[in-house]
Structures are given as C-alpha cells and as structure tokens.
N, C-alpha and C positions, 0 to 999 in steps of 0.2 A: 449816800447817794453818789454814784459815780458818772460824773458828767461829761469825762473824756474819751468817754468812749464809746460804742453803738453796737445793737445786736446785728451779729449779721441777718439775722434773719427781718433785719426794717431796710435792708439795701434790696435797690430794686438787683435784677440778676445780673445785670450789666455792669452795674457799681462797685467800685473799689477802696475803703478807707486809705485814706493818704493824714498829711499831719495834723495832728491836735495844738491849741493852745488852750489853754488852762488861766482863770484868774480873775481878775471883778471885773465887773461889768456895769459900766455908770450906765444907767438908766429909767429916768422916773415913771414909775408906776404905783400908782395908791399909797402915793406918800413914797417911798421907799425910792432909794437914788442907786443902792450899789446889792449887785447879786451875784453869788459866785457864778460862774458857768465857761463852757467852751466853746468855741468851732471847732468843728472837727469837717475839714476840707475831703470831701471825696473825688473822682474824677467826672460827676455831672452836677453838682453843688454842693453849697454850706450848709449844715448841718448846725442848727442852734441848740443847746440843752441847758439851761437855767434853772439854779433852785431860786426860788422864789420864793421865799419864808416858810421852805420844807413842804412845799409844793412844785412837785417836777413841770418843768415848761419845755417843749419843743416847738423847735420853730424848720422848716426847708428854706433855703434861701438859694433861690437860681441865680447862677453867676450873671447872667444879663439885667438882674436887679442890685449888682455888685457895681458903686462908680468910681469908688476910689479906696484904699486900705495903704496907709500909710505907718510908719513906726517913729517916735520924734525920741528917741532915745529913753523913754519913761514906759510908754503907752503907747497902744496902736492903736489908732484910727480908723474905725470903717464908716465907711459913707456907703449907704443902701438909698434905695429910691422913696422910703421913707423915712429917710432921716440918718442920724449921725447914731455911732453906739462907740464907746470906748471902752480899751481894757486895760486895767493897772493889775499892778500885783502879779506880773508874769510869770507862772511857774514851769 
C-alpha cells in the first residue's frame, strides 16, 4: 500500500502535491493506538492516507481546521480541531 503519495487524478485541478511525511501514527481506534500513514501537504490542504489493519483510510483536512503542528525533536504534533494525532518513526 503506498501511502505517500496521491493520484493526480484525486487533485482537484487547481491543486498541487507539495511535501509528504511518512511514519506512525498514534491514534486510537478499535483498540489499535499506532498506524502507518502520511500527510501529504498540497497547496489547498492535508491530505490524510492510513493503513489501518490493511484497510486504506483517507481523510482531506482543510488547513483552517489545522491549529497547531509542532516537531519536539522525536515526533510531530498536529493539533486539528478534532483533536491531537502524532507521528514517530519519521521516515
């Protein structure tokens, strides 16, 4: 499953791929706390893609639901308007 990266043809026509990150993703869902996946940053939003137990997950995330994205030397921090998601394992 390749998660870092997008078909151009799911960009609306205005849209540009810009940089990916790669790496787990702490997150609880149905038990389960850590899932590979990336952002992949365009120039009108984030771009979520998650395996989830060999189950492809996407998600759009508009930057005006974007409150904070921090990196504390390990892990970076996003803060969404629904909560906190973090990512170890940065590749």
């Amino acid at each position: 499953m390749i998660l870092d990266n997008v078909n151009p043809n799911d960009l609306f026509p205005t849209e540009k791929k810009g940089p990916t990150v790669l790496g787990t993703i702490e997150y609880s869902v149905q038990g389960s706390t850590e899932f590979e996946g990336a952002f992949i940053a365009t120039n009108e939003r984030i771009i979520l893609n998650v395996d989830m137990n060999g189950e492809f997950y996407y998600r759009s995330i508009a930057y005006n639901d974007v409150e904070k994205i921090e990196y504390d030397g390990e892990k970076i921090n996003f803060t969404f308007n629904i909560g906190p998601m973090h990512m170890k394992n940065i590749q």
